[in-house]
N, C-alpha and C positions, 0 to 999 in steps of 0.2 A: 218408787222403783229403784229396786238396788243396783246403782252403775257397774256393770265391769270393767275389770281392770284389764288393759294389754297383755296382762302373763297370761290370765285365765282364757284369751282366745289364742295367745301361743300353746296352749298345751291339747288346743284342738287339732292343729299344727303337728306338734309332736306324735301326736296320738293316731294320725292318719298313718305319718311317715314310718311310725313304727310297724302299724296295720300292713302297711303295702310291701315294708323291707321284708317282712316275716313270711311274704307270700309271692313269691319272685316268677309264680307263672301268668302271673295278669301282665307281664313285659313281652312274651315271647307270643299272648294271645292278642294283645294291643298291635306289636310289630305284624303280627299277621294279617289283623284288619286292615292296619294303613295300607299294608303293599296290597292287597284286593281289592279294597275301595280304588289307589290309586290307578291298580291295573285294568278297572272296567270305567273309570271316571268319562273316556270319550263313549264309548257306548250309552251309559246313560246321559249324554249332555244329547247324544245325536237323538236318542228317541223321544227325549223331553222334548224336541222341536216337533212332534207330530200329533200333540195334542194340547191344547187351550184348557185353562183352570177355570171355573165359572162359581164364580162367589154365587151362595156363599159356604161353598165346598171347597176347602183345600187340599191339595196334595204332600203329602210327608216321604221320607223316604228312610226305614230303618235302617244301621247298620247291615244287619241281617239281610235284609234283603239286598242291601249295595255290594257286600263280599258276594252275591250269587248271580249279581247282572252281567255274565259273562254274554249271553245271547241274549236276555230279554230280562227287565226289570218288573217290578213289583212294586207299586205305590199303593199306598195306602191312601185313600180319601175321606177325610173328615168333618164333621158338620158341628159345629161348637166344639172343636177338638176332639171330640168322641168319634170313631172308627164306625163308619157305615157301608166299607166297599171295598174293592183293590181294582185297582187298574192295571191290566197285564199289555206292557206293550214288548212287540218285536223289531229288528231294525225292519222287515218288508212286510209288515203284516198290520190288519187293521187293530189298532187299541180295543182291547175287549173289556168288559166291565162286568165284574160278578160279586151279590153280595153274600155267595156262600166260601166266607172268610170271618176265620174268631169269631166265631158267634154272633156275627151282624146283623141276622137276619132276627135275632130272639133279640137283640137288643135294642134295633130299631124298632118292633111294634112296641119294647116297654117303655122307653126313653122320647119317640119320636110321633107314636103311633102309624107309623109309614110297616105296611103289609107289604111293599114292593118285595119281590123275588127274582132276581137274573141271574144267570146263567153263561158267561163270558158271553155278553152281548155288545155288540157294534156301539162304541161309544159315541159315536156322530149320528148313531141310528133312533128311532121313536123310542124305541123300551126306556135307552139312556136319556135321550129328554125328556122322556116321562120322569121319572126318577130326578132328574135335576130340577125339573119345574116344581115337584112337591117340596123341595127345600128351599129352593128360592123362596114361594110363595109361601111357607108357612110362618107366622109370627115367631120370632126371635125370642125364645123364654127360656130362660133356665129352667135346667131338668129336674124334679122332681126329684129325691131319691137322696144318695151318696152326697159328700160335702164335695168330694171327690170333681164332681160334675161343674161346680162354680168355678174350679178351681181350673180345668182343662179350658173353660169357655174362656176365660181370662186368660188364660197362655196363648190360646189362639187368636185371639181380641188383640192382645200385646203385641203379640208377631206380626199382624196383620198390621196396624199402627206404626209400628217400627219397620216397616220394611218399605215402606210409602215413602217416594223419590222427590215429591214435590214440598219446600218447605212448609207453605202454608196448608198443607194439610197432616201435619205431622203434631202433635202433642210433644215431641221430645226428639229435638234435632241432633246431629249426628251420631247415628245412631243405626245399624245395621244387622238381624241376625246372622248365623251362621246357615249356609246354605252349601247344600250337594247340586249344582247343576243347577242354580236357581232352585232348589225344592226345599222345604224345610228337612230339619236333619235331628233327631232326638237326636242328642249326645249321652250315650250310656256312659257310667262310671262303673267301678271296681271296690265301691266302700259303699256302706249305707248309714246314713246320716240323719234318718228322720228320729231317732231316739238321741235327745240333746244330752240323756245323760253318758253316752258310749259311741264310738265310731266302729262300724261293725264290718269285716268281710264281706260281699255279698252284692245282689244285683241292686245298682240305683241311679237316678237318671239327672241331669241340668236340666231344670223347667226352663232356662230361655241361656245359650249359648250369643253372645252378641259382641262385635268388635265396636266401636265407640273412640270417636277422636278424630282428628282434623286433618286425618291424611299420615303416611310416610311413620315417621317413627311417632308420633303423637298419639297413633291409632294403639288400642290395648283391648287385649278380650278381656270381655269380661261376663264373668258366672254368676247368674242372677236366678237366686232362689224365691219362689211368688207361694205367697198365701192370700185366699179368699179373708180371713179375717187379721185382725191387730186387736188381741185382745192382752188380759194379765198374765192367763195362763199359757199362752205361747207369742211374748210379746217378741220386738222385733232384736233383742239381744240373743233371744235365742233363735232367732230364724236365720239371722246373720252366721252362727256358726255354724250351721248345715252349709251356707256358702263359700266358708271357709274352709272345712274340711272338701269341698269337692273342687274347690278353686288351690287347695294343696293338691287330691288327684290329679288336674289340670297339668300342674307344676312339674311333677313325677314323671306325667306320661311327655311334656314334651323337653323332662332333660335326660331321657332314657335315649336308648339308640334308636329306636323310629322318631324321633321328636321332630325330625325336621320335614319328615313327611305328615305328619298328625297341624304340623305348622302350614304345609301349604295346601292340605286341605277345610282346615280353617279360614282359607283365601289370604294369606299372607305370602306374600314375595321374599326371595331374599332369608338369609340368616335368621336366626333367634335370637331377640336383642341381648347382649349383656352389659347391665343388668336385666332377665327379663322383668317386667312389673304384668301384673294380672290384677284386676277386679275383680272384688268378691262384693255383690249387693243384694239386700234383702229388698222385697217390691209388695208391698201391704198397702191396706185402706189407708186414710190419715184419718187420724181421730187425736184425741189427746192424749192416746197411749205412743203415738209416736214418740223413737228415740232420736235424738242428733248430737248422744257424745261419740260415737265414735268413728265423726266424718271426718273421713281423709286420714282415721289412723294407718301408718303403717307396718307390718308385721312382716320380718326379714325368715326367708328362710336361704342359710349360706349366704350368696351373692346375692339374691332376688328378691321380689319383693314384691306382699299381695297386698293393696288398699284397699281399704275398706268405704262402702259407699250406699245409697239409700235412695228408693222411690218411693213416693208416699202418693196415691193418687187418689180421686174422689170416689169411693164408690157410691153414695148416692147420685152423682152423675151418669156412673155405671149403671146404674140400676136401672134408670129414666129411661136415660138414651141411648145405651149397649156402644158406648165410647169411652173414650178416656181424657180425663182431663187432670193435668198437674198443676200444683199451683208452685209458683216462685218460691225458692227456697227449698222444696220439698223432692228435689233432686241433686245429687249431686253429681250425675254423672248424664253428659249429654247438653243441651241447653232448649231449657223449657220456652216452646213458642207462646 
């Protein structure tokens, strides 16, 4: 495997920075979001208290739908990370639950074999339990079809793993996603990164948004890019740079003028450090295609400064047992239990 060199992931760096200075309305649509999100943030905390998550469904919350929870929000419920419903709640109104949303209802029979159909219906009511008790109950298998599919069940796997309070049940201690109100939160980006050889304009997303670190200023976000395989042809030098160009997004969006609202919606207190530092980690099988030159590089952009970091986890434990397991050394962000 051919090592790379630190210039060649600064010119990933470069290449972003250029991308976003060239296009100066992703600032004035980012500052929009923040002040939305921030302006509906107690409404959706106060409805989030009027309904319980029942694994192993969980609740997400798009941007999209947070700029519009002015009266009543819009969850999105997920089963292996794949979309099977939306939950509509209002501050005095019963949680309704309907799966005619994005094409849930055609995707669930392909993906799930689940024929369920509702209709905003009573979520503490029988339809809704019916419907929760067929996911509960049905064995845990990856979906057929799309690589796509392995890849969502792992991000929600991970999220699920890393958000668990109690150490000994945790694969990889301190360690935190990003969260709206307790709910998970896609973090959209402004660049597309999944073509290693170009940084492109356009819509793209951070597979796992997570702060990481021991409190107060030790604590760091950091952007963690996840693939189902580690293989030659997309080993993990070049999966690293997909999290380095959106962990430069990151950079951009919070030393713009929203930056410090985009910061404490991240759940940060307080100021933006200077210098800030940010995590950028690639999160692959481990095999012998694992990389570990370039732990703990770091790459300055001005004042600041993104590290470079790496999970490498079992997935034939994956596979067995639908967990996760790290082993020593094959992290370097966090502290593997």
């Amino acid at each position: 495997m051919k090592e790379v060199t630190k210039n060649e992931f600064m010119q990933v760096i470069e290449e972003t920075r250029l991308r976003l200075k060239g296009n100066s309305e992703w600032r004035e649509r980012y500052a929009g979001y923040a002040e939305e999100i921030s302006n509906n943030k107690d409404t959706i905390t106060e409805v989030r208290k009027g309904f319980r998550e029942w694994s192993p469904l969980k609740f997400y919350l798009t941007v999209t739908e947070a700029k519009k929870a002015k009266h009543f929000v819009n969850f999105e419920l997920r089963y292996m990370g794949q979309t099977v419903a939306k939950l509509t709640v209002n501050k005095h109104e019963i949680p309704k639950l309907s799966t005619r949303y994005k094409y849930c209802e055609e995707a669930n029979l392909r993906n799930f074999n689940c024929s369920i159909h509702l209709r905003d219906v009573d979520w503490r009511g029988e339809d809704a339990k019916g419907f929760r008790k067929f996911f509960k109950k049905r064995e845990v298998t990856r979906v057929d079809g799309k690589r796509g599919n392995k890849e969502h069940y792992l991000e929600s796997l991970l999220l699920t793993e890393f958000s668990k309070t109690k150490s000994e049940e945790k694969p990889l201690l301190r360690i935190q996603p990003v969260k709206i109100a307790g709910v998970r939160f896609p973090m959209p980006t402004y660049i597309k990164a999944s073509n290693h050889k170009k940084v492109e304009i356009g819509y793209g997303h951070i597979d796992i948004l997570a702060r990481t670190g021991t409190g107060g200023k030790a604590t760091h976000l950091c952007i963690m890019e996840l693939k189902d395989e580690n293989e030659k042809r997309e080993p993990p030098q070049k999966v690293i740079r997909q999290a380095i160009a959106y962990a430069t997004f990151i950079r951009e969006l919070l030393r713009s003028d929203a930056g410090v609202d985009w910061w404490k919606l991240f759940g940060f207190c307080g100021e933006i450090p200077e210098p800030l530092e940010l995590y950028a980690a690639c999160v692959m099988p481990s095999n012998d295609n694992n990389d570990y030159s370039f732990r703990n590089m770091e790459l300055k952009i001005e004042r600041d400064i993104i590290k470079l970091h790496y999970i490498y986890f079992d997935d034939d434990y994956f596979i067995k047992e639908n967990k996760i397991r790290i082993k020593p050394g094959d992290a370097t962000i966090g502290v593997v239990a």
